[in-house]
C-alpha positions in Angstrom: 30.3 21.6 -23.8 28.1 19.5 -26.3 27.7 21.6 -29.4 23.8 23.0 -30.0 21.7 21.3 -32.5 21.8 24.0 -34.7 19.5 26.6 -36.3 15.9 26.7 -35.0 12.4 26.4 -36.8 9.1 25.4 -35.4 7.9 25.1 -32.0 10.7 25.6 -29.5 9.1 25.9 -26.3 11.9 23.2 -24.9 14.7 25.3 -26.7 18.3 24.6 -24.6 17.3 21.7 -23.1 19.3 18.8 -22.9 18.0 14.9 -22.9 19.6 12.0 -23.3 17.4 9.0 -24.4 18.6 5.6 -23.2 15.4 4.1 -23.8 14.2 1.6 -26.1 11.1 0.0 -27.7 8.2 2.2 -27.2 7.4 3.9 -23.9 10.7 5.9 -23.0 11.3 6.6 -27.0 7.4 7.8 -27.4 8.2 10.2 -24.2 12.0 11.1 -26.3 9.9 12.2 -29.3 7.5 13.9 -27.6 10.0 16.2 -25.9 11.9 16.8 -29.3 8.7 17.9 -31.0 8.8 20.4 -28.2 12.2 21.5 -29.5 14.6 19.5 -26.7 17.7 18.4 -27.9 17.5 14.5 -27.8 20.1 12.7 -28.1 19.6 8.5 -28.5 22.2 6.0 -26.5 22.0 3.0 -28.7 23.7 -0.6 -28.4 26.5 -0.8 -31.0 25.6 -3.2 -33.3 22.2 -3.1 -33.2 20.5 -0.6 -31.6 17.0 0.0 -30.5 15.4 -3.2 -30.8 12.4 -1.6 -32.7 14.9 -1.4 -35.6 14.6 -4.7 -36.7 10.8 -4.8 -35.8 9.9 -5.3 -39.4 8.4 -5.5 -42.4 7.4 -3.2 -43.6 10.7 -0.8 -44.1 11.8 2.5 -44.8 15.0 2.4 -47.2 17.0 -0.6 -49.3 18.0 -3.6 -47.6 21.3 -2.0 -47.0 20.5 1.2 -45.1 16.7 -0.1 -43.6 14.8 1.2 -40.5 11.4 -0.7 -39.9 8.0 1.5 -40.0 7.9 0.7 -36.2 10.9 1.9 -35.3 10.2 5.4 -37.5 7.1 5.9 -35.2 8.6 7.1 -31.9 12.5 8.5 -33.4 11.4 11.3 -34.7 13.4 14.3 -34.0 16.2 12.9 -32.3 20.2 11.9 -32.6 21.6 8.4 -32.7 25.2 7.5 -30.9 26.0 4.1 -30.2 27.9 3.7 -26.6 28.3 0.3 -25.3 27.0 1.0 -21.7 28.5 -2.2 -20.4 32.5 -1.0 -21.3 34.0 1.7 -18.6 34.7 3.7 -21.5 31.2 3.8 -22.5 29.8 3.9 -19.0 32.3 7.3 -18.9 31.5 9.1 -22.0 27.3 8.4 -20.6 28.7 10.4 -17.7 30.4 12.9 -19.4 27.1 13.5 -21.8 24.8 14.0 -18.3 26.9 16.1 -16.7 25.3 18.5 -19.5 22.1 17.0 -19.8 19.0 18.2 -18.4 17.1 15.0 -18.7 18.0 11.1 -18.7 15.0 8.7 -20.1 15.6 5.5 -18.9 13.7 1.5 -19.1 16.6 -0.3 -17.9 15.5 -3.5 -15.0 15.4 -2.1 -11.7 18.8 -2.0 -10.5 20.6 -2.6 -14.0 22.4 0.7 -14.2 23.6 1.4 -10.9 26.1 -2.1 -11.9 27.5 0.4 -14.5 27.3 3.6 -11.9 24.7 4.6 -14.6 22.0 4.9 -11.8 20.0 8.0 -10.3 21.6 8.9 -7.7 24.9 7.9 -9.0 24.0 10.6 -11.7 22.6 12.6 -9.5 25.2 13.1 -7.1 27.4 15.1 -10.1 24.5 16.9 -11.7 21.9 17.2 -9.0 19.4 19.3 -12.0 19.5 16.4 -13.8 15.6 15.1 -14.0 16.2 11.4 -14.1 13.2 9.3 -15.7 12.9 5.8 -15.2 10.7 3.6 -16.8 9.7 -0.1 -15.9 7.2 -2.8 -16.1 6.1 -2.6 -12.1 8.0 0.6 -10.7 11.5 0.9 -8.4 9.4 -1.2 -5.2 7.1 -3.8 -4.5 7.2 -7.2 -4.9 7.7 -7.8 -8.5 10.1 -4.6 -8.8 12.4 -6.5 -10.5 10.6 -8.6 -13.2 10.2 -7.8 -16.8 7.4 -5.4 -17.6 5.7 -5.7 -21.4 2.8 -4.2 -22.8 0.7 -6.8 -23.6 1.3 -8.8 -19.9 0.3 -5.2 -18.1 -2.7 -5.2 -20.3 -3.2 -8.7 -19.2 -2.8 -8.2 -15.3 -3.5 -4.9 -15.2 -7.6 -5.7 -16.1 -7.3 -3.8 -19.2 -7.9 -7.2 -21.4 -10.8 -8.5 -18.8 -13.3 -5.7 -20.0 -12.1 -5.6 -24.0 -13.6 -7.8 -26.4 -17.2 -9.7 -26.7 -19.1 -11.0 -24.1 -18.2 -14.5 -23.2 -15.3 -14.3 -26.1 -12.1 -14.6 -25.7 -10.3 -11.4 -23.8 -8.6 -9.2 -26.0 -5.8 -6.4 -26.1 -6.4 -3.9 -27.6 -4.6 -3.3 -31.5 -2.1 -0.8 -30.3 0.5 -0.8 -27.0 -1.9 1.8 -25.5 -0.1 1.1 -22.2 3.7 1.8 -23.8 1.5 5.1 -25.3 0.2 6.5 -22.5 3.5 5.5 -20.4 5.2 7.7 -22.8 3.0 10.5 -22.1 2.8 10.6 -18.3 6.6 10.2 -18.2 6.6 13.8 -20.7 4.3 15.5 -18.0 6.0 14.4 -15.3 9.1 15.2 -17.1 7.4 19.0 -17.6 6.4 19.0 -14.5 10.0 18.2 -13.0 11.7 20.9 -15.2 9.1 23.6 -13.9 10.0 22.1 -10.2 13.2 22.7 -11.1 13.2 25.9 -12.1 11.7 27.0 -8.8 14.3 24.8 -6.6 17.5 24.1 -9.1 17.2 20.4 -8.2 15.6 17.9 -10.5 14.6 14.5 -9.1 14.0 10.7 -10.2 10.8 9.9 -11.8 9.7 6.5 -11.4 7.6 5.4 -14.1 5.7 1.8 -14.4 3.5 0.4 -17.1 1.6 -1.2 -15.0 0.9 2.1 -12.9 -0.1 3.8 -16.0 -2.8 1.0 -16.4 -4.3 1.0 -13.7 -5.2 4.8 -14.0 -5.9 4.5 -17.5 -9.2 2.3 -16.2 -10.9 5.3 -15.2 -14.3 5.1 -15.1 -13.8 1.0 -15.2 -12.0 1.4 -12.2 -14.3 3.3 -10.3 -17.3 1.5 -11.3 -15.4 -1.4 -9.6 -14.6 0.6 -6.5 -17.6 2.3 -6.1 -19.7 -0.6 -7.3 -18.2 -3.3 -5.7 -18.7 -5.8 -9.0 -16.3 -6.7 -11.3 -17.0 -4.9 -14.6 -17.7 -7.1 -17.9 -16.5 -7.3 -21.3 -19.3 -5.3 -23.5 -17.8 -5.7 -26.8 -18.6 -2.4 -28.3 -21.4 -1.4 -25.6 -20.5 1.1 -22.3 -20.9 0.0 -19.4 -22.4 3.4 -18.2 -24.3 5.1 -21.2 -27.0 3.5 -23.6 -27.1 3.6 -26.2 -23.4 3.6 -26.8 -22.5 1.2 -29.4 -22.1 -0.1 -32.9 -24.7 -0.7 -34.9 -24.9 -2.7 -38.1 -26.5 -0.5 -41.1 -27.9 -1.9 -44.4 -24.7 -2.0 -45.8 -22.3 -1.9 -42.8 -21.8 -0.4 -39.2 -22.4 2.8 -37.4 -21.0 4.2 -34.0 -24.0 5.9 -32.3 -22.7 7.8 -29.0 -25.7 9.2 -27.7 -23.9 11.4 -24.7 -27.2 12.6 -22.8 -31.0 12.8 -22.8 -31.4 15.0 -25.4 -28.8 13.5 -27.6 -31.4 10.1 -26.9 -34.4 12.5 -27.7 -32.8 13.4 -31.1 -31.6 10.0 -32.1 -35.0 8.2 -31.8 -36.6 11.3 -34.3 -34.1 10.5 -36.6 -35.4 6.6 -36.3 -38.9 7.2 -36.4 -39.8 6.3 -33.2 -40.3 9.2 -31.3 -42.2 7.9 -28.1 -39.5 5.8 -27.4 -38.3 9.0 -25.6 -41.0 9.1 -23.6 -41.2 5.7 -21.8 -40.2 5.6 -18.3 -38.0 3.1 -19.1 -36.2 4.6 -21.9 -36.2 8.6 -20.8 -33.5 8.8 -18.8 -29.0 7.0 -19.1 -30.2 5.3 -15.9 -33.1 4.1 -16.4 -31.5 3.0 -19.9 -28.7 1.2 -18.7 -31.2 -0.7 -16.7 -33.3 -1.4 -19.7 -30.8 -2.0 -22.0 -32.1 -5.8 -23.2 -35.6 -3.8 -24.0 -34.2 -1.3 -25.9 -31.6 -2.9 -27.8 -34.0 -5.0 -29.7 -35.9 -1.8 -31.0 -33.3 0.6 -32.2 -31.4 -2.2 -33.6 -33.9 -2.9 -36.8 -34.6 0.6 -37.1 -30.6 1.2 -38.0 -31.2 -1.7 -40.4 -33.2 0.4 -42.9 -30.6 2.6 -44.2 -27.1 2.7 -45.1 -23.9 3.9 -43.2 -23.7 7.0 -45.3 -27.4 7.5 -45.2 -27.3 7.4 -40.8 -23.9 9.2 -40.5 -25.5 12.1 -42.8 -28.8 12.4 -40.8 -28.2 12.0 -37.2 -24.5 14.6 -37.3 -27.8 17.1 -39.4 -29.3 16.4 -35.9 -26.0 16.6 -33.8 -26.1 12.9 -32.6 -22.8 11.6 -31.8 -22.2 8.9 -34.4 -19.2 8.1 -36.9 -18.3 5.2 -39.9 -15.8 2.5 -39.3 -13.1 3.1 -41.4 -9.7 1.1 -41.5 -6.3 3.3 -40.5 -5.2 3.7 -44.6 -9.2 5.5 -45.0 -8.9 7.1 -41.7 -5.6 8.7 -42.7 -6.6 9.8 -45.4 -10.0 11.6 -44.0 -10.8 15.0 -44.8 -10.5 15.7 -41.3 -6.8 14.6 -41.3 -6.1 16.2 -44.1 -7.1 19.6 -43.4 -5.2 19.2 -39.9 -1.8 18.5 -41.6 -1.1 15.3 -39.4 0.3 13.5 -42.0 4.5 15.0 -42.7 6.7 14.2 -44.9 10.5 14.6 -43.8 14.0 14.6 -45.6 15.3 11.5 -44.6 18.6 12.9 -45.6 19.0 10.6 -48.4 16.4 12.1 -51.3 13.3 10.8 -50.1 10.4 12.0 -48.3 9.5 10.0 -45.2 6.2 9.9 -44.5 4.8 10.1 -40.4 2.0 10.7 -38.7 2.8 14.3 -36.4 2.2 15.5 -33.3 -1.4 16.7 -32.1 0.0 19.3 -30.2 -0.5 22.4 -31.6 0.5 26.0 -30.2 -0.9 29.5 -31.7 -1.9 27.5 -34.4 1.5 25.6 -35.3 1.7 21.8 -35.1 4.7 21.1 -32.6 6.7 18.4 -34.9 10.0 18.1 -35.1 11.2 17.8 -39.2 14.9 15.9 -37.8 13.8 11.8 -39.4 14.5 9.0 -37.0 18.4 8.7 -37.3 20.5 6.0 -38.9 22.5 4.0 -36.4 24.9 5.5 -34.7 24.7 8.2 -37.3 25.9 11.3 -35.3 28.6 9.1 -33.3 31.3 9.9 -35.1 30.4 13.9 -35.1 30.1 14.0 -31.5 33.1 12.1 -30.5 34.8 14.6 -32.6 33.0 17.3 -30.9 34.5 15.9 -27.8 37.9 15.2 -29.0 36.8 11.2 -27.9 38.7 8.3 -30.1 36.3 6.9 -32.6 37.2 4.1 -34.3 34.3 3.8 -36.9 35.0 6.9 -39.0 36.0 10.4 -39.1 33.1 13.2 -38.1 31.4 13.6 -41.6 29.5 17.0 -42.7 26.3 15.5 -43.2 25.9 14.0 -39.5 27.5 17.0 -37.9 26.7 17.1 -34.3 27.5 20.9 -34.3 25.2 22.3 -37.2 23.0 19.5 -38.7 21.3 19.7 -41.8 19.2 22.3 -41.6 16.6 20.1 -44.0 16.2 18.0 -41.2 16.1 20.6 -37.9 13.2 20.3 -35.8 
């Protein structure tokens, strides 16, 4: 048996449970952290050599030039343990085996049809631990026509409409400034990794998730989507505006820009007090979302000289007295450090087992009032290999198990 990872503290709804994360980049490691925030055991398969390719994703770094992990790569580690197996060697391809015939999960974003070469597939998994919940991860899914091309976030926000309706109108089309669609991929792949324990639980059989980016985009659309179902037109890049509610927008201010996200009628009613311009409330073509979607190029031109008058600071204060959705613009380092933030505890530091403090962002999750976040850093390279194969009496030619990457009792500094 693989040796527990230790003393618990924090959150440990997932206490006992086993994953091994053969993922890389973002989406299959974002869904790994997410579970070991939870308090799974997640262990990392890595590519001797050089691992997760998010490692050399850099600048910036964490660490000297010697011992360096890039900020990217620190985002979605947390929490779990590195070994490096060379999947492609029948040694590695049996010490894989050996680790899921204890595992309770198996993350995956191998090409469709690239691990069943190495007998590292689903149902060749499957057949000797038939608990095992097997998630796979991929650009397009295990069928259809393009099953077995490449799959990268930026392309599915391409095809996947996502960059048809973001930017100005008649600009260029634009992604959006973070892989939203590795993100969210991360996140359905956890619920429906959830979802498959609690299955489990009820049938003693786990199953194969099939995951696909661009799957996850097209149900991220939402509303977009439906508008184009149900309306039968092709919706338009807005720049800031919605396509459903008005106003619902950025504004400039006398010094700057405001968010107004007037919600409802009321929220409308408020927001043209505030201006100075009651009446506008009033007008038929103005009192109701419909009626000011329809109107939007007459209403536009009023409210936006009335937000002209003041500063940011000056709207954001007056129309939240008034409880009118609106908010400042502020870049990430300001909107880290916002009160807000703050007070929330989202920002961590962790032990990065070397006499620093690393800093990350944490999990939102929080249950009975305790933020789910696992305090284990992103690990080194490799850096519980040599513990484990001691753990499982395998040869290890890189170094004796040490005490400090113990793969029976880690450093309690650095539990989740």
């Amino acid at each position: 048996m693989i040796p527990p990872a230790g003393a618990a503290a924090g959150v440990r709804l997932l206490e006992g449970v086993r994953v091994l994360d053969l993922s890389r980049v973002l989406a299959g490691p974002w869904a790994g952290q997410l579970l070991a925030d939870y308090g799974a055991d997640v262990i990392k398969v890595e590519r001797p050599g050089s691992g997760d390719d998010t490692r050399a994703w850099g600048p910036p770094w964490w660490g000297d030039a010697s011992d360096r992990m890039s900020a990217y790569y620190l985002c979605a580690n947390r929490g779990k343990r590195s070994v490096a197996i060379d999947i492609t060697q029948p040694e590695g391809q049996a010490r894989v085996r050996e680790l899921t015939a204890e595992a309770d999960v198996l993350i995956e974003n191998y090409k469709v049809g690239q691990l069943a070469g190495y007998g590292l597939d689903a149902p060749s998994l499957r057949a000797f631990n038939p608990r095992l919940v097997y998630c796979s991860i991929t650009g397009y899914g295990q069928t259809g026509p393009d099953a077995e091309r490449a799959g990268y976030d930026f392309a599915i926000q391409a095809e996947g409409g996502l960059m048809s309706i973001t930017g100005e109108p008649g600009g260029e089309p634009q992604k959006v400034g973070v892989a939203v669609v590795d993100v969210m991929t991360g996140v359905y792949a956890t619920t429906a990794i959830l979802a498959a324990l609690n299955g489990r639980h009820q049938s003693g059989v786990g199953c194969h998730i099939d995951m696909a980016l661009l799957d996850v985009q097209m149900a991220m659309l939402a509303n977009q989507a439906s508008n184009a179902i149900v309306g039968q037109v092709a919706p338009r890049r807005l720049g800031n505006a919605h396509p459903n509610i008005v106003p619902y927008q950025v504004f400039a201010t006398a010094d700057g820009h405001v968010v107004v996200a007037v919600g409802n009628d009321a929220q409308f009613s408020r927001l043209v007090a505030v201006l100075e311009m009651p009446h506008i409330a009033t007008d038929v073509r103005f009192s109701t979302n419909a009626a000011r979607v329809a109107h939007r190029t007459d209403l536009l031109p009023l409210l936006v000289p009335a937000l002209l008058r003041r500063t940011t600071a000056e709207w954001t204060a007056m129309l939240n007295q008034e409880t009118v959705p609106c908010a400042p613009i502020l870049d990430i380092p300001a909107a880290l450090q916002q009160a807000q933030v703050l007070a929330r505890e989202l920002l961590i530091d962790v032990d990065d087992g070397h006499g620093g403090l690393m800093p990350l962002v944490g999990s939102p999750a929080c249950f009975d009032g305790q933020r789910a976040v696992s305090r284990r850093p992103p690990p080194r390279l490799h850096q519980h290999g040599p513990a484990l194969a001691h753990s499982r009496g395998w040869p290890d030619a890189d170094s004796p198990a040490s005490p400090e990457a113990s793969f029976t009792d880690p450093d309690p500094k650095a539990q989740p």
